[in-house]
DODO-916257 format. One line per 10 residues: number of its first residue (from 1); their letters; for each residue x, y, z of C-alpha. Coordinates in steps of 0.5 Angstrom, whole numbers, plus 500, padded with zeros to 3 digits. Each point is the difference from the previous one (the first is absolute). Example, Ala and Ser with C-alpha at 12.3 -4.5 7.8 and 13.67 -1.06 7.14 Angstrom:
1) as) 525/491/516  502/507/498
//
This chain:
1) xxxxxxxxxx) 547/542/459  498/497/507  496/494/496  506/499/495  505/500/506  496/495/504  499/495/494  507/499/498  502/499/508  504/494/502
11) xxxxxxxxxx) 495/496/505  505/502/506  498/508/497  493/499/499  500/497/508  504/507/502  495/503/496  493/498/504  502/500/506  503/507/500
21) xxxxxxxxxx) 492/503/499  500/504/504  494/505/503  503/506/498  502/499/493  496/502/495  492/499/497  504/497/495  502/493/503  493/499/504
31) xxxxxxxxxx) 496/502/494  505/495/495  499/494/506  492/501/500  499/500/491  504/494/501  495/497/505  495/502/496  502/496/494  501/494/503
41) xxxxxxxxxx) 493/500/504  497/502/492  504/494/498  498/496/505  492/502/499  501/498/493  503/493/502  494/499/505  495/502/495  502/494/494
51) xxxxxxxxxx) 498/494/500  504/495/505  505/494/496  502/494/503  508/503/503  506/495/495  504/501/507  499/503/506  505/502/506  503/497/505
61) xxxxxxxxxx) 497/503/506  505/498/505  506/502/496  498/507/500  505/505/503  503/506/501  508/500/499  500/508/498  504/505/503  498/504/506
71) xxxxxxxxxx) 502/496/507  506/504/502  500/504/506  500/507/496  494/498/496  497/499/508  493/506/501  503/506/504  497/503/506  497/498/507
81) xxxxxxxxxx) 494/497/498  498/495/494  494/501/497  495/495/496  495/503/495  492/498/501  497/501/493  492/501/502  494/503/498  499/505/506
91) xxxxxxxxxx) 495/504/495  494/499/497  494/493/502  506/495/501  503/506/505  497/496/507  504/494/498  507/504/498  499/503/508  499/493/501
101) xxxxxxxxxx) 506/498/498  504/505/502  498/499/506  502/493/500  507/502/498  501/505/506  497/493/505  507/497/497  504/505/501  499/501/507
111) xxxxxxxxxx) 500/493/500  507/500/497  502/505/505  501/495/505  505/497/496  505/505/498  504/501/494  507/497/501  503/506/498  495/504/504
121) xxxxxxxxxx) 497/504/495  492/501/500  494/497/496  495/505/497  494/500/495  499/504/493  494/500/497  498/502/494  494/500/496  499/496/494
131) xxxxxxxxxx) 492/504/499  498/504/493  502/501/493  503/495/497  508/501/500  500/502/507  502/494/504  506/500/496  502/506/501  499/498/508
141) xxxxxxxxxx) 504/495/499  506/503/498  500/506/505  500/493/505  506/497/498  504/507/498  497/506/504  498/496/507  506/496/498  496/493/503
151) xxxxxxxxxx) 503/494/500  494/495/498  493/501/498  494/498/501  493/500/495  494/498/500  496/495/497  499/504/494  503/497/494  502/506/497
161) xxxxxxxxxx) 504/503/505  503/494/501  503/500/493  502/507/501  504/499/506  503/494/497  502/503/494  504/506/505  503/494/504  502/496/495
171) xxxxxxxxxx) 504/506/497  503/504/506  500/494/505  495/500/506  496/494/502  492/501/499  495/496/504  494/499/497  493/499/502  499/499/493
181) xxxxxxxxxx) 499/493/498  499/500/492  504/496/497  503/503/495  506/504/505  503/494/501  501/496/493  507/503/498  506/501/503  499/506/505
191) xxxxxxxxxx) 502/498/507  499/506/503  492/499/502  497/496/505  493/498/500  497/499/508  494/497/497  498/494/496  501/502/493  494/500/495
201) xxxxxxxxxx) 501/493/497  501/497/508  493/502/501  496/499/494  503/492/500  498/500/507  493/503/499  499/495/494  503/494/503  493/502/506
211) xxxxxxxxxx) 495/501/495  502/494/494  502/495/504  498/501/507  493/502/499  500/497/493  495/508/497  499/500/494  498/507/499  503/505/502
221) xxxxxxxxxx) 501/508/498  507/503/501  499/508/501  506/504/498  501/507/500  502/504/493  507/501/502  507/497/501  499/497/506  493/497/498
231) xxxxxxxxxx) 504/497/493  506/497/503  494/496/506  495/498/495  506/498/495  503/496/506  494/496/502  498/499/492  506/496/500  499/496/507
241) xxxxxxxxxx) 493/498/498  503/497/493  506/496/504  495/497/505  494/499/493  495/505/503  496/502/495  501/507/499  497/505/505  495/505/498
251) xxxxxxxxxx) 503/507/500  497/507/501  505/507/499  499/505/505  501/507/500  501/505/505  494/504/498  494/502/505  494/499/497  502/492/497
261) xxxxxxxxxx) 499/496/507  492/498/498  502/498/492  505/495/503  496/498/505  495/498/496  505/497/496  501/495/506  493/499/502  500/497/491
271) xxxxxxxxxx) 506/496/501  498/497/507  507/497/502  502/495/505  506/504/502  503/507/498  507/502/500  502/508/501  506/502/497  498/508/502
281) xxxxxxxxxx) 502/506/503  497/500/508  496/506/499  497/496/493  500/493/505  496/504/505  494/502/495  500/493/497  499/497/507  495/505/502
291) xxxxxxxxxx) 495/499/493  501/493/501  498/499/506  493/502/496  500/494/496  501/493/500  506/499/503  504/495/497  503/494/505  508/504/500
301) xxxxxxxxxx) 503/506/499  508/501/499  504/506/500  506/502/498  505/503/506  500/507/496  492/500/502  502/499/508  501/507/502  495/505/504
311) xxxxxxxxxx) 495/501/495  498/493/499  502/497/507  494/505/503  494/497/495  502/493/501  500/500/508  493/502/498  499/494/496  503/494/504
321) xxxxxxxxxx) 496/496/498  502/500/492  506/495/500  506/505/498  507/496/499  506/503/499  508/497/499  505/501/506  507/497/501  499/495/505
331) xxxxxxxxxx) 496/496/504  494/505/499  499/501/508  503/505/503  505/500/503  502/502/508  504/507/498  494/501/495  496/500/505  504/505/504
341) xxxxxxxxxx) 501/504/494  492/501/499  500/503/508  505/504/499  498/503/494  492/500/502  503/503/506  503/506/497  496/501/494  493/498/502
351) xxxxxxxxxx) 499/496/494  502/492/499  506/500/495  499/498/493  505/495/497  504/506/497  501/503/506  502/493/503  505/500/493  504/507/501
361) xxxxxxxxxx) 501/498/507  503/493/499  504/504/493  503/506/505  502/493/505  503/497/494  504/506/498  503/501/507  501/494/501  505/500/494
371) xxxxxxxxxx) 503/506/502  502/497/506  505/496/495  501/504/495  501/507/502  498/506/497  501/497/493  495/500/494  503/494/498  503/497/505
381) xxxxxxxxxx) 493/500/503  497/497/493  505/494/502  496/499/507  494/501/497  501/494/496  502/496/505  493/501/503  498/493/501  494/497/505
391) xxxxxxxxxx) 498/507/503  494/499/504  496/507/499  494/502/503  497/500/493  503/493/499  506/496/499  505/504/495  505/496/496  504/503/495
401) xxxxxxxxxx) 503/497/492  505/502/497  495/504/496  497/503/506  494/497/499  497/497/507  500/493/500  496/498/506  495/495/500  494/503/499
411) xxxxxx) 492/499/503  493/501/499  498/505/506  492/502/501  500/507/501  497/502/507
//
């Protein structure tokens, strides 16, 4: 009876509807939410897995808004603290890289703190973790936005969990920033996420433009994942290399499974590039870099932004000389509050920072920062966040389209 009244509501009714979710209604709503979600990342899976046609019309990006209900006083979050929802892997071998980040949010709260809120109400951190079976990310989410009442969220660079977050944002009205850079999020009209990172299209041009035409190789393997994530990068860089008529990269799919890392080095060694691009998992990056250090190495090695966590980051400060390059927004050098955000994070933390935790820092700043206009509103907030133009992060410089799509100017950096 719920589902029917729900369909046939006005849109003023349906609004009312959503945000009077509540944490102590019953499993029914949260259960209803959730298969929704479900669905819509079953169809969003199958439309990555079809074969890519030329768009008949695309969206205007700087048209994109919000002009729905949920400004008003009344819709304004209660309570004494405003809380933002980080979404992280706090379990399992991507764990060292969730407390990285966490601890990354917490070095922008008490930066915040110096700074109150204007209606003195006090910042604070939620974290949940996005590791196990498949559905549990979601069901993470929800408890952010309905249980832990968070006024924005933050994910990681997985894909997967970006489009989840994505799919409750959209539908119940909280801004989600992203570390994600797949493509895929931003191509509809939903303007309730913002990418912090280059998207996957940004990079992959930027790394075509470099090894086409600044280096002119002519043989190059583009290693990807068997996974979503690993899809969207290798189809994006397809695509780049034909606008600039490359000829076509070699391309080697990889797994996860453990015991596969001497077949695709063998692979490597047989083809013996002059470059190779890893659109892969940081735990996947790492075993590669590490077997093909074994080998003969080819003149350059690109990563995509997903592969600069922990994992990676360790066995490349091994290995400097292997010529590793990635995207960052701006000039590439780093900045004087960069410089001073490494310190600080090797201070306390032990560790030099890896560039998700320099992210999440510059995501909770940006979400602070538009509380200090909007209040404790999802709404007003999204408004804000919309706004954001020319943010010098320590990750780089943050500027958002009317998509949410960071359209900084992009470089090629070497990893150091």
């Amino acid at each position: 009876m719920r589902a029917r009244a729900v369909q046939t509501a006005s849109p003023g009714e349906e609004a009312k509807l959503i945000r009077s979710l509540r944490p102590t209604r019953s499993l029914l709503r949260l259960s209803l939410v959730l298969l929704a979600i479900l669905a819509s990342a079953v169809a969003i899976r199958a439309q990555t897995d079809s074969k890519a046609q030329q768009p008949y019309a695309a969206i205007n990006h700087e048209a994109i808004g919000y002009a729905g209900p949920g400004r008003e006083t009344a819709d304004d979050l209660p309570g004494p603290e405003i809380r933002i929802g980080l979404l992280a892997p706090l379990q399992g071998p991507r764990k060292a890289e969730g407390e990285a980040v966490r601890q990354a949010a917490q070095m922008a709260l008490e930066d915040e703190a110096a700074n109150p809120l204007p209606d003195g109400r006090r910042l604070t951190l939620v974290a949940r973790d996005e590791t196990g079976l498949w559905g549990r990310a979601s069901s993470e989410i929800v408890r952010l936005v309905f249980d832990d009442q968070a006024v924005a969220l933050i994910t990681s660079a997985e894909g997967s969990a970006a489009h989840l977050a994505e799919q409750v944002g959209n539908r119940v009205g909280v801004p989600v920033l992203t570390l994600s850079s797949d493509s895929t999020t931003t191509q509809i009209n939903i303007p309730w996420l913002f990418r912090i990172v280059p998207n996957d299209a940004v990079q992959a041009q930027a790394i075509a433009e470099d090894i086409y035409r600044q280096r002119a190789f002519q043989k190059v393997l583009l290693i990807a994942e068997h996974n979503h994530d690993g899809r969207v990068g290798r189809e994006e860089f397809e695509k780049a290399a034909r606008r600039l008529q490359a000829p076509p990269a070699e391309h080697l799919e990889v797994t996860t499974s453990l015991g596969a890392v001497d077949s695709w080095l063998a692979e490597i060694r047989a083809r013996r590039p002059q470059a190779i691009v890893l659109w892969t998992s940081a735990e996947t990056a790492a075993r590669l870099l590490e077997g093909i250090g074994q080998v003969e190495s080819p003149t350059a090695i690109y990563v995509c932004r997903k592969a600069l966590e922990e994992a990676f980051t360790k066995i490349a400060d091994r290995q400097k000389g292997q010529g590793i390059w990635f995207v960052t927004s701006g000039t590439g050098s780093p900045t004087a509050p960069g410089k001073d955000f490494q310190a600080r994070f090797r201070a306390r933390v032990g560790t030099a920072p890896s560039l998700a935790a320099a992210e999440v820092y510059d995501a909770v700043r940006l979400v602070a920062a538009g509380l200090r206009q909007s209040g404790p509103n999802r709404a007003r907030l999204r408004d804000s966040l919309a706004r954001v133009r020319d943010f010098a992060g320590v990750s780089g410089t943050i500027s958002f389209d009317g998509a949410g799509n960071n359209r900084a100017e992009v470089a090629l950096a070497p990893l150091k």
